[in-house]
C-alpha positions in Angstrom: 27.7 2.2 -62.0 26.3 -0.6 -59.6 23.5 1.1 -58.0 24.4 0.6 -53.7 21.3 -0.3 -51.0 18.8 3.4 -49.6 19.7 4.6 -46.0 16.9 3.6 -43.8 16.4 7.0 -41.3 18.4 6.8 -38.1 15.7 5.3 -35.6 15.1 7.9 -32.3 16.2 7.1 -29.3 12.6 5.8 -27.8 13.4 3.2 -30.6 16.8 2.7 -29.7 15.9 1.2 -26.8 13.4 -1.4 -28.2 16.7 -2.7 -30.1 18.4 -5.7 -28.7 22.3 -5.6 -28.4 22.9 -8.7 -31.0 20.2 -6.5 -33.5 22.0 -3.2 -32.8 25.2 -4.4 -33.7 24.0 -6.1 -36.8 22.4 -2.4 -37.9 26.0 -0.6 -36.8 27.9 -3.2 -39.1 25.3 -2.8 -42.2 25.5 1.3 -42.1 29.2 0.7 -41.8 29.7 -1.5 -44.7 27.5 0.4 -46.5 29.1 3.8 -46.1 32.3 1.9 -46.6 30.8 1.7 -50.0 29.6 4.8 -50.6 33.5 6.1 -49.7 34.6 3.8 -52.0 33.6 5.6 -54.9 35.3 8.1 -57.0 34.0 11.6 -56.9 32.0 12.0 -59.9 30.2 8.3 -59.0 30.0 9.7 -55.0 28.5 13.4 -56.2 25.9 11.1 -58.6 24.8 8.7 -56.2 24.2 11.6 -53.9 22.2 13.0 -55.9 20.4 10.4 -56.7 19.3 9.2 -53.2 17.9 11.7 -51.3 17.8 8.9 -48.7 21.5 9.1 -47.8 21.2 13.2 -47.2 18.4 12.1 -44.8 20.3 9.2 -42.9 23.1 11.9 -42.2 21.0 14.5 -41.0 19.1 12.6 -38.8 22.0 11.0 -37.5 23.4 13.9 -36.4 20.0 15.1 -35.2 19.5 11.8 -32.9 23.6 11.8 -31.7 23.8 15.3 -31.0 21.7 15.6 -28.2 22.9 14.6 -24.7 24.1 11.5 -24.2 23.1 10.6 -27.6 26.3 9.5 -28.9 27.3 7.0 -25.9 25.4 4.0 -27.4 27.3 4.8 -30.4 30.4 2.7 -31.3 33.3 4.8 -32.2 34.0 2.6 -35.9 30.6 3.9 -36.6 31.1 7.5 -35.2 34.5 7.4 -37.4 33.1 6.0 -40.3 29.9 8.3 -40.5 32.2 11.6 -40.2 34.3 10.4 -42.8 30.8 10.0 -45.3 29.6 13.6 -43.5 32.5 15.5 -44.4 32.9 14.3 -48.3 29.2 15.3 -48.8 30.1 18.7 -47.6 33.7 18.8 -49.7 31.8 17.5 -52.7 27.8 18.0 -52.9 26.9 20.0 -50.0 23.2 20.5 -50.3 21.2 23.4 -48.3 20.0 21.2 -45.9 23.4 20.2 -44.9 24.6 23.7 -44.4 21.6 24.8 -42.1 23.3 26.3 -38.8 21.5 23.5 -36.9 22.9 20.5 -38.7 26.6 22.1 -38.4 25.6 23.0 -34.7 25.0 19.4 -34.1 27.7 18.2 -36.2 30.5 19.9 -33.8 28.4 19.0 -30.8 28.8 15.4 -31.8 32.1 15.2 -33.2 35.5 16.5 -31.6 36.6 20.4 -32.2 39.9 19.2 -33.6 37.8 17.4 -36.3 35.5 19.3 -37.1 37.1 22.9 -36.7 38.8 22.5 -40.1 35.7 21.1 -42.1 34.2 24.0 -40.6 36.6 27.0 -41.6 36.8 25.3 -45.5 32.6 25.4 -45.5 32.7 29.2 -44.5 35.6 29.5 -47.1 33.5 27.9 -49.5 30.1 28.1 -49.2 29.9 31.3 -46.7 26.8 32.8 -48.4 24.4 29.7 -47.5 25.7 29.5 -43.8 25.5 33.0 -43.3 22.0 33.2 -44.8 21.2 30.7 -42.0 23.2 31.7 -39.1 21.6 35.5 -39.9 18.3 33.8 -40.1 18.6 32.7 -36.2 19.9 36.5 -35.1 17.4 38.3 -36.4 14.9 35.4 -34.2 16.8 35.8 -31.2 17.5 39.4 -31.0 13.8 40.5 -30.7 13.4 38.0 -28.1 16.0 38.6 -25.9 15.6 42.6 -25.9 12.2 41.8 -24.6 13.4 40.1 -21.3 11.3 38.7 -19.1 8.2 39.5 -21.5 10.3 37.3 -24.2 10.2 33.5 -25.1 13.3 32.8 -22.5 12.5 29.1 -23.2 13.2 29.5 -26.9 16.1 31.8 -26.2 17.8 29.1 -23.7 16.8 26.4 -26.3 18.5 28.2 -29.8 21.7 29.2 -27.4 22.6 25.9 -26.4 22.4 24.0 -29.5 24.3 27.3 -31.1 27.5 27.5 -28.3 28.8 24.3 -29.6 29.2 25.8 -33.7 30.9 29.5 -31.7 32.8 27.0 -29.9 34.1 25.1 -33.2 34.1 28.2 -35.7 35.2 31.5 -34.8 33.6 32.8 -38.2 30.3 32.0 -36.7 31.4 33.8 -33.5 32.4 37.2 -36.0 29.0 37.3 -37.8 26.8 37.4 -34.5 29.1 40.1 -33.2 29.2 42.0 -35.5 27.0 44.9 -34.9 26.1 45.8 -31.2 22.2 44.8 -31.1 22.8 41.3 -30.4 25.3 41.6 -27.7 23.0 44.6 -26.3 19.8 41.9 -26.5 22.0 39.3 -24.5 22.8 42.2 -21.8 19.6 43.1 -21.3 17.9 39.1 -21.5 21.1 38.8 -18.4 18.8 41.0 -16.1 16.0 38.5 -15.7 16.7 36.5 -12.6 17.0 32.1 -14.1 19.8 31.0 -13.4 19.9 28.2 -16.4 19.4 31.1 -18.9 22.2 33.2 -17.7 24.4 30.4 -17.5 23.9 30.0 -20.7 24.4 33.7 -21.7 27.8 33.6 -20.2 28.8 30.8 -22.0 27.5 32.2 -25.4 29.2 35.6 -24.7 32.5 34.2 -23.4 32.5 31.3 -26.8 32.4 34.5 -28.9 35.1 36.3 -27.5 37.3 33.4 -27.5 36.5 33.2 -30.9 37.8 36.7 -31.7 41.5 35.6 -30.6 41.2 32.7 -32.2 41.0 33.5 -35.7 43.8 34.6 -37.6 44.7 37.6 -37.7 43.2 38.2 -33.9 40.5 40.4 -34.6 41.9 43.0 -31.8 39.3 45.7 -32.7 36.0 43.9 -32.2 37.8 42.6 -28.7 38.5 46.2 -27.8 34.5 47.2 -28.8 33.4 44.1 -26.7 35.0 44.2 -24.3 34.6 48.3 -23.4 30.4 47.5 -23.8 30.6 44.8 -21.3 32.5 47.5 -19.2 29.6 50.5 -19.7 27.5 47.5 -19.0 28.9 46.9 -15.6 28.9 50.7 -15.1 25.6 51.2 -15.4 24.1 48.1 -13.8 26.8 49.3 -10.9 24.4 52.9 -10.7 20.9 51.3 -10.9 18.9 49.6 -8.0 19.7 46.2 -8.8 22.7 44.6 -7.1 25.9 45.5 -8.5 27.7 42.4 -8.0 25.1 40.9 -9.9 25.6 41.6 -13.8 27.0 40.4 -16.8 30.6 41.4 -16.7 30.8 40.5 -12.9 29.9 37.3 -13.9 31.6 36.8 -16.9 35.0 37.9 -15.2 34.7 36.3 -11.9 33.4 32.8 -13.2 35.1 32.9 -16.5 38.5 32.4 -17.2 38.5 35.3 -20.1 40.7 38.3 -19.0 43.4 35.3 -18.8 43.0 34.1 -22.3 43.2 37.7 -23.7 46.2 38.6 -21.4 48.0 35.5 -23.1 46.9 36.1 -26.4 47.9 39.8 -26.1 51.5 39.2 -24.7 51.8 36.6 -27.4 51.0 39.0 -29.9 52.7 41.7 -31.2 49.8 43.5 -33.1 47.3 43.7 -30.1 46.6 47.8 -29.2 48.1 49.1 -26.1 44.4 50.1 -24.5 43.7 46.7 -24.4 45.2 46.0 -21.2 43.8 48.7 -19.7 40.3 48.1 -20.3 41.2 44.3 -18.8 42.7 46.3 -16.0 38.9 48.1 -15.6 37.2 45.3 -16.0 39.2 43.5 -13.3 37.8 45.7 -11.0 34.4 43.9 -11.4 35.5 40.8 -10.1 34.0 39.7 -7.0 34.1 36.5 -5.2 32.9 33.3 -6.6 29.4 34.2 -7.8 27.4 31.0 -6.8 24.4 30.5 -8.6 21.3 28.7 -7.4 21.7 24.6 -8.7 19.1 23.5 -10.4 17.0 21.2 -8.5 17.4 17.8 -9.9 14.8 14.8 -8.6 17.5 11.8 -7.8 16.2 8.2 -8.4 17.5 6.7 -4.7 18.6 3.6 -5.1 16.2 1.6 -2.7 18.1 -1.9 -3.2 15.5 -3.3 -5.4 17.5 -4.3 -8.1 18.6 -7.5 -9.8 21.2 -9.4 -7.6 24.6 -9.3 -8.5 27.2 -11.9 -8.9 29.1 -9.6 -6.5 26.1 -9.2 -3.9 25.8 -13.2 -4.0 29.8 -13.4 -3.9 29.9 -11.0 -0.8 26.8 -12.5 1.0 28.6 -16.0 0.6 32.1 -14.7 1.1 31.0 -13.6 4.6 29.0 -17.2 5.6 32.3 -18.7 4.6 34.7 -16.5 6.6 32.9 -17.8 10.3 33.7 -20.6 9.3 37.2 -20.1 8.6 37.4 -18.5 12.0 36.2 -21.6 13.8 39.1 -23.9 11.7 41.9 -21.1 12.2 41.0 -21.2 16.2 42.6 -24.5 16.2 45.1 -24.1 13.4 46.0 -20.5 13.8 49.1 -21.2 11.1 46.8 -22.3 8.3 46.3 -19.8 5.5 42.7 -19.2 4.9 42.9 -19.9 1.4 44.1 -23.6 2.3 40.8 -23.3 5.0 38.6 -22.6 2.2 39.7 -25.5 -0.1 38.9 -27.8 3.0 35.8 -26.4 3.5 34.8 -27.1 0.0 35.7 -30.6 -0.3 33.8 -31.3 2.6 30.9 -29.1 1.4 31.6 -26.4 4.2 31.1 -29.2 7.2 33.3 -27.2 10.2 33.4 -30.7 12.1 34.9 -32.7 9.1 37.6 -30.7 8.2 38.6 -30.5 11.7 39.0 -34.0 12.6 40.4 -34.4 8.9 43.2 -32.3 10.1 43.6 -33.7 12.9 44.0 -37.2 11.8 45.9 -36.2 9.0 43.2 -38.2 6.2 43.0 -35.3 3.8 42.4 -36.2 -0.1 45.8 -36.2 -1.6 45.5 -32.9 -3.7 45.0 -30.9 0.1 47.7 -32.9 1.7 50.1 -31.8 -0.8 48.6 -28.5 -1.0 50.6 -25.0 0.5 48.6 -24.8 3.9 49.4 -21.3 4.4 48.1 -20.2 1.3 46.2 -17.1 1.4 42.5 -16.3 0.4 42.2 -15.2 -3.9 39.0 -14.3 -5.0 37.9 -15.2 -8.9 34.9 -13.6 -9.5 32.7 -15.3 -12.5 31.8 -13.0 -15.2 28.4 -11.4 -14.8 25.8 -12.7 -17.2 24.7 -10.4 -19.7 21.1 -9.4 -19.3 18.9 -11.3 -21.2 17.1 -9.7 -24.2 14.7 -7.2 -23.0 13.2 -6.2 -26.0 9.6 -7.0 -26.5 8.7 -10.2 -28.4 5.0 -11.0 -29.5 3.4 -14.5 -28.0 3.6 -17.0 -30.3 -0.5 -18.2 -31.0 -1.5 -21.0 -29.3 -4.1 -23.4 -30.7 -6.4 -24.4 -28.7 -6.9 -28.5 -28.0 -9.9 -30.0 -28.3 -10.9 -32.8 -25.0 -13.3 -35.5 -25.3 -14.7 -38.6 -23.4 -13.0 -40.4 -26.2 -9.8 -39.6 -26.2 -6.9 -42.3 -25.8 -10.0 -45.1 -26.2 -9.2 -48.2 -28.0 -9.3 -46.5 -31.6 -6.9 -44.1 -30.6 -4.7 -47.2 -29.9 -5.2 -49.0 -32.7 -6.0 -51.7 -30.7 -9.9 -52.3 -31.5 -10.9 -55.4 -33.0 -11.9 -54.7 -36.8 -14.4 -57.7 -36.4 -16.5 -55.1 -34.3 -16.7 -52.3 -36.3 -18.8 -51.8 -39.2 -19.7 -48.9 -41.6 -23.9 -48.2 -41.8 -26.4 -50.9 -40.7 -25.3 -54.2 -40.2 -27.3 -56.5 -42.6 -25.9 -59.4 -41.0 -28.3 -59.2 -37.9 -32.2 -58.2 -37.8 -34.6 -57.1 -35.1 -35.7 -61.0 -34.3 -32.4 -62.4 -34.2 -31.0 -59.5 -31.8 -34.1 -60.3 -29.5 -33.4 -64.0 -29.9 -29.7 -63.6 -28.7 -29.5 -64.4 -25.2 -26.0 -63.8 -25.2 -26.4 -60.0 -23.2 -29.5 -61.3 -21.7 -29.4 -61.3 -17.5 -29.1 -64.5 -15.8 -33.0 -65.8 -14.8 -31.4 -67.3 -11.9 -29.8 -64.2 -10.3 -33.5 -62.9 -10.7 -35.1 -65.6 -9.0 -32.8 -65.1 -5.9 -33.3 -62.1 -5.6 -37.5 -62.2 -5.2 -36.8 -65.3 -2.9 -34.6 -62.6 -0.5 -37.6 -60.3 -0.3 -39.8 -61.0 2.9 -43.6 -60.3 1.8 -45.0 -60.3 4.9 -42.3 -58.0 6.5 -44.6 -54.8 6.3 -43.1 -51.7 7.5 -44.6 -49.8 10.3 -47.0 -46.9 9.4 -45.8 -44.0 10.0 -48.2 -41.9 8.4 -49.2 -39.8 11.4 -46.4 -39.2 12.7 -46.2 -35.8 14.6 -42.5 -34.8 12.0 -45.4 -35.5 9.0 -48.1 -34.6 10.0 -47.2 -31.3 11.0 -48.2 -31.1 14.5 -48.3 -33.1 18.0 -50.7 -35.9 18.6 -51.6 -37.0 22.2 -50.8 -40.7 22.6 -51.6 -40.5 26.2 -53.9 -42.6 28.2 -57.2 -39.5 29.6 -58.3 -42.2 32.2 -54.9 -42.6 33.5 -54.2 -38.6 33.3 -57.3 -38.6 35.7 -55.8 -40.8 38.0 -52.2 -39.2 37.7 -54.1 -35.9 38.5 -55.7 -36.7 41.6 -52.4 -38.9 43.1 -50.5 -35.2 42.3 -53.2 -33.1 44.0 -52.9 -35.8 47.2 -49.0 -35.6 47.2 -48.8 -31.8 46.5 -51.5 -31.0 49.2 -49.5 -33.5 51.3 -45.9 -31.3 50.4 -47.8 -28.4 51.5 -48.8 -29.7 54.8 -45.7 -31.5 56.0 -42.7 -32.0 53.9 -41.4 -34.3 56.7 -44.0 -36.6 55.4 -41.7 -37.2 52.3 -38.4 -38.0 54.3 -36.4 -41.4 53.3 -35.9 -43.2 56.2 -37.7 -46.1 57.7 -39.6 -44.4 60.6 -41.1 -42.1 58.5 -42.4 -45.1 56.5 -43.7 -47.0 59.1 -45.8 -43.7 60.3 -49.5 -43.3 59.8 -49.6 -40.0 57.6 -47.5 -42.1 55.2 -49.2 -45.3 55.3 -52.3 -43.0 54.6 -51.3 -40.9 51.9 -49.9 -44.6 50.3 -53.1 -46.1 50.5 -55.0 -43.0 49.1 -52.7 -42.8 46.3 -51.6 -46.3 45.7 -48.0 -45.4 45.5 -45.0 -47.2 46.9 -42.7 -45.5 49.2 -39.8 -45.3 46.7 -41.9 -43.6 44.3 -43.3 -40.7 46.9 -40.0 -40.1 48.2 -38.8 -39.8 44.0 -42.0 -37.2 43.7 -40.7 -35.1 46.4 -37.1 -35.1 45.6 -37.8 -34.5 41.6 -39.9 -31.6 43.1 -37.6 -30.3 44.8 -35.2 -30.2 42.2 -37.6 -28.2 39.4 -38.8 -24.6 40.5 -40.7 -24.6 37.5 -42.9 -27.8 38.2 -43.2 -26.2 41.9 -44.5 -22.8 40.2 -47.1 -25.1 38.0 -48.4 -27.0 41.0 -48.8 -24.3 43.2 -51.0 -22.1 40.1 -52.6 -25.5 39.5 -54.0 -26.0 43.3 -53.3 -23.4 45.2 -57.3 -22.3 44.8 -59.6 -25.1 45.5 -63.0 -22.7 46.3 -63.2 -23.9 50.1 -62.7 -20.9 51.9 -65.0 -19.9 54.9 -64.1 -16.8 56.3 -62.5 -13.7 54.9 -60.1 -11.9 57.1 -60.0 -8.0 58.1 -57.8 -6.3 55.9 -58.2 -3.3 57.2 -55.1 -1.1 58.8 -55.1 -1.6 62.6 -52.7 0.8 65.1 -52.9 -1.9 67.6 -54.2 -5.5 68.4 -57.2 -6.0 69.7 -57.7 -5.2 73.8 -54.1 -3.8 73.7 -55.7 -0.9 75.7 -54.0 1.8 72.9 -55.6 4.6 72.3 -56.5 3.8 68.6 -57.2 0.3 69.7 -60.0 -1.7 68.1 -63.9 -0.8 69.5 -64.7 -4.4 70.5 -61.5 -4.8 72.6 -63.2 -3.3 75.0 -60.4 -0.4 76.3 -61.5 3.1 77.3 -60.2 6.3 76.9 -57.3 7.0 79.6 -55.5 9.4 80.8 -54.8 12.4 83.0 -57.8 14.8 82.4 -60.2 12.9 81.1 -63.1 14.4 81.2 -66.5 12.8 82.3 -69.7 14.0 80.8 -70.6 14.8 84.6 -68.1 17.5 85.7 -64.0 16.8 86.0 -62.7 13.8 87.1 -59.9 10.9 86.8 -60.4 8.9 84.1 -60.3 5.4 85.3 -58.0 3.1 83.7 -59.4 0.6 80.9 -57.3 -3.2 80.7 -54.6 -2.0 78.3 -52.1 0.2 78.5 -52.4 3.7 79.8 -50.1 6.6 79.0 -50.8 7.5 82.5 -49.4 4.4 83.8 -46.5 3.3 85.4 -43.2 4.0 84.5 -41.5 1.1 82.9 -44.6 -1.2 82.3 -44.6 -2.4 78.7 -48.4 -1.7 78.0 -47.4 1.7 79.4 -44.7 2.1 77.0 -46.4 1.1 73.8 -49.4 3.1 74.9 -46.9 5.9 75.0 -45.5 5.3 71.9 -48.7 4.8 69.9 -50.0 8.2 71.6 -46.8 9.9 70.7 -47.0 8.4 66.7 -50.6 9.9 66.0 -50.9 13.0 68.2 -50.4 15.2 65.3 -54.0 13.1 63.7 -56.5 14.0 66.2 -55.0 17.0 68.9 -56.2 19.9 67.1 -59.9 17.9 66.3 -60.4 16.8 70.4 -59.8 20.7 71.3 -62.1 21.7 68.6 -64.9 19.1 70.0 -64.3 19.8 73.5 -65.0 23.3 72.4 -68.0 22.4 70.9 -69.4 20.8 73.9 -69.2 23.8 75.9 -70.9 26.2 73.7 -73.4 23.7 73.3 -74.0 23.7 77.5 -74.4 27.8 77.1 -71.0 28.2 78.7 -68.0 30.1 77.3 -64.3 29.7 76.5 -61.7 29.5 79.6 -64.7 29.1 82.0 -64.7 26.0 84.1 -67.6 25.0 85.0 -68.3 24.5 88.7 
């Protein structure tokens, strides 16, 4: 026998995805040709070639491993699908090895496959090779049971896990639904798991408990008595979640026969059976009486990618987007030509590359091309749409190396040509030329003329200025100024500043002013036209900060004679105030003044008396002053009066005589 090509593994679905189209479809046509071949052999050949290559028991397996989860089949190509059952089931008729008959593999098996295939394979393997299957399908009770009479404390994850890959194998093989009912501790574990409140898990308890008791009519004979058991614990069930504290809408059997179509199915199966018991339909009856409105159970939240319109552009988005450009301007032609079809409007518009104008005076004139003059102008608008391109390969390629390129100063030079003359090239020293004979080639040497012209051009006695003390080199400022002058310069500012300060009139611009002696004097002492004292004043004038410097400068000459009372003063002098200065020569006045001689009128001094007449000014200001500082010296003229008196022996309120 011709020994046939291994089975690579089925890749998993995270390397499904790295596969390109054109690579998958080579891989689908390899495994079907070569399980093409593998059918192709007689049984005896087929059973040793199993054997032999454990490889092909592992390609199968993990096929149906890979396919049988959700949405794991869809990428699959029905030829392959068809082809791979074909291979599945004659391993099981033939050389079914343990791994084949695990309750997980055939759980997968009729998940991926159709019930009406797989449904007989299924019943002929329990016929056949029941102990294995049963050995494994007891195997997964006896793991579930503990778990789910524990509840909440319980690995619900597992539980939910092992029940849905299970309900497909109760939903293909009602032997498999008989051997986990059979005895009351796993239905009692699935009652009491139903209590915990998650919603996925008791979704999927409903479907597990409603599989298997489909299961029970479906086998032949109806196994009537197991239906009756079942169905009279899901009733006690119902009873006694009914009594407890717990809702009592809100158990199993309310569940099972208000969102399950089971009381039905066994209605049907009993009237279309003449073996079923006659308590039957009473304990559907009971049960019937559980059945509340539609129990809605919390959805589970799913996150939804939204579609935020970042996708690749269709040929349909770009057809659209175009289609609607192109109707405005179907509905500028059609205003003029309402009877023209708009398919006819289009075909004008793309001869003329969509110019409105064109067509239009196309029409008009009647100048169309001859295919749109002979063309049905009230043909309507068709759409073709071009085929979408198929997406490029997206499967990730590795960047091809690139060597790097080496640049030079040499590059495309005359050797790289070819075009260098071989005459110049040589290999090692040249022997045809020494030292003496390179130094007596005057061939390269430069032109003595050129030489000589360019000495003569140079100027020898064209010295540059020296600039060596320069106040940018040397770092600071050097006074180039003339002292003697700035002397002179000093005393003709002094003269015209002292001459500003005096009169500025002296500085005026006109030609009497000129002609005037204070000018013609201050031009002789300075020896300055008029032009240029008139410009002194003006520039003066116009600089405040000049002004300020000036008037620091000689505002102090040393030359004064006299210094001036500073001293505060109520009143000028010989004003006749009260508080008038001593040497102006005014008395005290008043009413009452007293005389050191007795009482009398004081007389009245030249200024101003308080006691004079009304109106006078000195009067006034006498007044005035009196009334300012009476507050300064009333209290002190009563205490000296006082004095007086006790000094002449007399005593107070006595008037002398």
């Amino acid at each position: 026998m011709v020994s046939l090509p291994s089975f690579a593994p089925f890749p998993k679905a995270s390397w499904r995805q790295r596969i390109s189209p054109e690579d998958w479809d080579a891989l689908s046509e390899a495994w079907i040709a070569l399980s093409q071949a593998y059918l192709d052999l007689d049984d005896a050949s087929f059973k040793q070639a199993a054997a032999d290559n454990e490889a092909l028991m592992t390609f199968v397996s993990t096929f149906v491993e890979e396919t049988s989860v959700e949405s794991g089949a869809k990428t699959i190509s029905p030829r392959l699908l068809k082809t791979i059952f074909r291979l599945i089931s004659r391993l099981l008729t033939i050389c079914p090895s343990p791994q084949l008959l695990d309750v997980h593999f055939l759980a997968g098996l009729a998940r991926t496959f159709p019930k009406k295939h797989t449904a007989p394979l299924l019943a002929r393997l329990f016929a056949s090779h029941a102990a294995p299957i049963e050995s494994s399908l007891l195997s997964l009770k006896k793991l579930l049971i503990p778990q789910l009479d524990a509840g909440s404390k319980g690995d619900l994850k597992l539980v939910e896990l092992e029940l849905t890959r299970l309900n497909p194998l109760l939903h293909a093989s009602p032997n498999a639904c008989i051997l986990l009912l059979a005895g009351s501790d796993f239905f009692d574990g699935l009652v009491t798991c139903f209590r915990v409140i998650n919603p996925p898990l008791r979704k999927t308890i409903i479907t597990t408990v409603y599989l298997c008791l489909i299961g029970l009519i479906e086998v032949e004979p109806p196994k009537w008595s197991m239906i009756s058991d079942q169905l009279y614990a899901i009733q006690v069930a119902a009873e006694a979640h009914k009594k407890g504290t717990l809702n009592p809408n809100d158990s199993l059997g309310a569940d099972l026969v208000t969102n399950t179509p089971i009381l039905k199915a066994l209605l049907r199966k009993i009237e279309s059976s003449t073996a079923a018991p006659s308590n039957l339909k009473n304990r559907i009856t009971t049960l019937e009486s559980f059945k509340t409105g539609i129990i809605v159970r919390p959805k589970k939240l799913i996150k939804r990618k939204v579609d935020k319109g970042k996708g690749v552009e269709s040929a349909e988005d770009m057809h659209a987007e175009i289609h609607v450009h192109q109707m405005s301007q179907i509905t500028h032609v059609q205003d003029i030509f309402p009877d023209m079809g708009v398919g006819f409007i289009a075909k004008c518009l793309d001869e003329y590359n969509g110019d409105v104008e064109q067509v239009i005076a196309n029409l008009f004139d009647e100048t169309l091309p001859p295919h749109l003059a002979t063309a049905d102008r009230t043909e309507p608008l068709s759409h073709t749409q071009s085929d979408t391109q198929a997406h490029k390969d997206l499967a990730p390629r590795s960047t091809p190396i690139q060597l790097p390129i080496r640049r030079n100063v040499f590059d495309d030079d005359e050797f790289d040509r070819l075009a260098v003359d071989t005459s110049k090239i040589s290999f090692g020293k040249n022997p045809e030329k020494t030292a003496d004979d390179v130094l007596r080639d005057k061939s390269t040497a430069p032109n003595k003329a050129a030489i000589l012209s360019a000495l003569a051009s140079l100027d020898p006695d064209d010295d540059e200025r020296d600039d060596t003390y320069d106040a940018a080199d040397v770092g600071g400022t050097v006074d180039a100024g003339n002292q003697e002058a700035d002397g002179v310069n000093d005393s003709n500012e002094e003269l015209l500043f002292r001459a500003f300060q005096a009169d500025l009139r002296i500085f005026a611009r006109d030609a009497e002013t000129r002609r005037s002696a204070t000018r013609t004097k201050l031009r002789d002492e300075t020896g300055i036209a008029d032009e240029a004292i008139e410009g002194w004043a003006v520039m003066l004038q116009r600089n405040p900060t000049q002004m300020k410097r000036l008037e620091a400068k000689y505002a102090w000459s040393g030359q004064q004679s006299q210094l001036e009372r500073t001293s505060w003063r109520a009143s000028p002098a010989g004003s006749g105030a009260e508080e008038s200065d001593p040497d102006g020569g005014s008395n005290r006045g008043g009413r009452g003044g007293r005389a050191r001689g007795g009482r009398g009128r004081g007389g009245r001094g030249r200024g101003g008396n308080v006691a004079g007449p009304t109106g006078e000014k000195d009067t006034e200001m006498a007044r005035k002053n009196k009334e300012a500082h009476k507050g300064a010296r009333a209290n002190h003229h009563r205490r000296d009066a006082r004095a007086k008196k006790m000094a002449r022996g007399g005593f107070c309120g006595v008037k002398g005589i």
